[in-house]
C-alpha positions as CSV (number, residue, x, y, z in Angstrom):
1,X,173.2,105.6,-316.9
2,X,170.6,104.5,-319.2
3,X,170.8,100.5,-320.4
4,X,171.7,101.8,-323.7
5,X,174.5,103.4,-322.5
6,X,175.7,100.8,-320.3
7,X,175.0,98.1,-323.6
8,X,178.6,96.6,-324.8
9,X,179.7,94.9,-327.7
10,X,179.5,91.3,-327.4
11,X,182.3,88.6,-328.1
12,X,183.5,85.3,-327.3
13,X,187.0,84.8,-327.3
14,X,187.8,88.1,-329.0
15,X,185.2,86.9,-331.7
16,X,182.4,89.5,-332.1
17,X,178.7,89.0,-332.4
18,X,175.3,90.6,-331.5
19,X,172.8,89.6,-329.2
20,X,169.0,89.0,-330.0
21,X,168.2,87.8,-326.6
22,X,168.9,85.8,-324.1
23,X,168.0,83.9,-320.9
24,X,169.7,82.9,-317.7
25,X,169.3,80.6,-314.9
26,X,169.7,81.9,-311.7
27,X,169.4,80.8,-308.1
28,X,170.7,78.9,-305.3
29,X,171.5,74.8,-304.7
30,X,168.8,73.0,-302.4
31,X,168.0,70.3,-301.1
32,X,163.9,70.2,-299.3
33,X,163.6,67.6,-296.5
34,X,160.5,66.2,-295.7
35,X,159.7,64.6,-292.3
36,X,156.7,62.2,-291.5
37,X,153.9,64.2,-289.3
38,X,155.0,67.5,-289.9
39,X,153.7,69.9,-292.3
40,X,156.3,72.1,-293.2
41,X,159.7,71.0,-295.0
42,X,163.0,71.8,-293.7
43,X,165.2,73.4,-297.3
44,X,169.0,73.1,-297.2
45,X,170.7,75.5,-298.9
46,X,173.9,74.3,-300.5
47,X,175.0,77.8,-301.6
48,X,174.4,79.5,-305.1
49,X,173.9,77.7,-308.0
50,X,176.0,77.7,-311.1
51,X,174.8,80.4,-313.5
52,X,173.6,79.3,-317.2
53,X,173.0,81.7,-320.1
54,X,171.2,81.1,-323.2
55,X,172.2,83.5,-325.9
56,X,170.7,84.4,-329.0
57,X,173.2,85.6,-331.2
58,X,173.8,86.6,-335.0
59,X,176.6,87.2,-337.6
60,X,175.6,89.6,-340.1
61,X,177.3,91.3,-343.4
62,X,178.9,90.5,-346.4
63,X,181.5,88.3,-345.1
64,X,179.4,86.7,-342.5
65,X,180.0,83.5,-343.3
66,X,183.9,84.1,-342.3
67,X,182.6,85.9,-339.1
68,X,180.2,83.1,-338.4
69,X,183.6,80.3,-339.0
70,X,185.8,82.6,-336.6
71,X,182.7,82.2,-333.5
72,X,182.0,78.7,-334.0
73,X,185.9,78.0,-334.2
74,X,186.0,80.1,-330.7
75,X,183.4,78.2,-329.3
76,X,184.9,74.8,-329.9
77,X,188.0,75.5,-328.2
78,X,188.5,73.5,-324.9
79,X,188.1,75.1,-322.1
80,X,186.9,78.2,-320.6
81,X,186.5,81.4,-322.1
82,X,185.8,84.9,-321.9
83,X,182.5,86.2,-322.7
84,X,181.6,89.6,-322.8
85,X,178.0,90.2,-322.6
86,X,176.0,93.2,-323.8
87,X,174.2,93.4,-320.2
88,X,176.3,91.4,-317.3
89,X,180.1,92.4,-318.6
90,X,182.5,90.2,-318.7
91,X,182.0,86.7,-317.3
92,X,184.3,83.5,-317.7
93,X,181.8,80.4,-319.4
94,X,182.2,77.0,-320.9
95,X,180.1,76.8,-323.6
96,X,177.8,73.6,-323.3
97,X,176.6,73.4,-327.0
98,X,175.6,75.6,-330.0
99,X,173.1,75.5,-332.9
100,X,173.6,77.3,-335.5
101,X,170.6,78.7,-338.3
102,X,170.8,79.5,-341.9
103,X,168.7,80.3,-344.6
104,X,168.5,81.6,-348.6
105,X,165.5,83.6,-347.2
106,X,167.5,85.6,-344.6
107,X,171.2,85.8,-346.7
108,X,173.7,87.3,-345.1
109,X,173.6,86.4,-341.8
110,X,173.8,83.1,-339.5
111,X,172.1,82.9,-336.0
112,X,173.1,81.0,-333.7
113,X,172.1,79.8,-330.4
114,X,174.0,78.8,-327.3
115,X,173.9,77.3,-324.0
116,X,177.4,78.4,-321.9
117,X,177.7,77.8,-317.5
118,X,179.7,80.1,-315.7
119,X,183.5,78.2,-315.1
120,X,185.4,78.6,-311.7
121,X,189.0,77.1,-311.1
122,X,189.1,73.8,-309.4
123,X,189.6,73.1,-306.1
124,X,190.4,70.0,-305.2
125,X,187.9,68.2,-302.2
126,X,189.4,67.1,-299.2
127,X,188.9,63.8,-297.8
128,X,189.5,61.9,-294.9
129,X,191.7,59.0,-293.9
130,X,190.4,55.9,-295.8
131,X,188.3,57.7,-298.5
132,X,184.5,57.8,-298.6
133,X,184.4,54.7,-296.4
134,X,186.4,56.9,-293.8
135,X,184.8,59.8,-293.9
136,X,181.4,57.8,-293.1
137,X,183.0,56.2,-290.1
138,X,184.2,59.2,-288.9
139,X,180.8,61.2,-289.5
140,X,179.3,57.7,-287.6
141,X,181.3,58.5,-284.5
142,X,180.5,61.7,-283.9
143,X,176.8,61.2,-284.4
144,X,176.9,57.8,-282.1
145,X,179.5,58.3,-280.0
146,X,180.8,55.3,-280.4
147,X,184.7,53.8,-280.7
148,X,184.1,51.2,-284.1
């Protein structure tokens, strides 16, 4: 199937736009340790980081300035919501921030740009007996072996 085929409509919310363009971050969580005398780093992966899209969108038509209310009203909603994108489906995002253009020059259409993360449920973190300060005992005995 061709990319043109496979292209969707996109929306936010149920709020329909079209896409210019846009740019992700992709990748994975590390941390690089470097050790006196040796010349190669040791890199910690802390599993795969949290995908960020930057989208390029526009309103366009008579009664775009309606159109262009309806997306920026769906994008200030708290929360999470569902995206579908023209090239990676259907993804749940909070939407970090928007800008939005206009102009006399370019009438009847707004573009806006913005910055959404992917959003997962909660989970909540376990800790051990006597918080943070328990957990680093704990972590201390095992390394030292030792009973305080």
């Amino acid at each position: 199937m061709s990319w043109a085929q496979a292209y969707r409509g996109a929306s936010f919310r149920g709020v329909p736009f079209q896409v210019v363009g846009h740019e992700g971050d992709f990748g994975r969580r590390t941390v690089t340790h470097e050790y006196p005398l040796r010349d190669k780093p040791y890199v910690e992966d802390l599993g795969r980081k949290a995908r960020t899209l930057k989208i390029e969108a526009l309103v366009i038509g008579a009664d775009y300035m309606a159109a262009r209310d309806r997306l920026l009203a769906a994008i200030e909603q708290p929360g999470p919501g569902r995206l579908v994108h023209p090239y990676l489906g259907e993804l749940q995002v909070s939407v970090l921030g928007v800008t939005l253009r206009e102009s006399t020059a370019q009438g009847g259409m707004a573009g806006l740009s913005f910055e959404c993360v992917e959003s997962g449920e909660l989970v909540p973190v376990m800790t051990a007996p006597g918080g943070a300060n328990g957990a680093f005992l704990f972590l201390r005995k095992l390394h030292t072996g030792t009973k305080k």
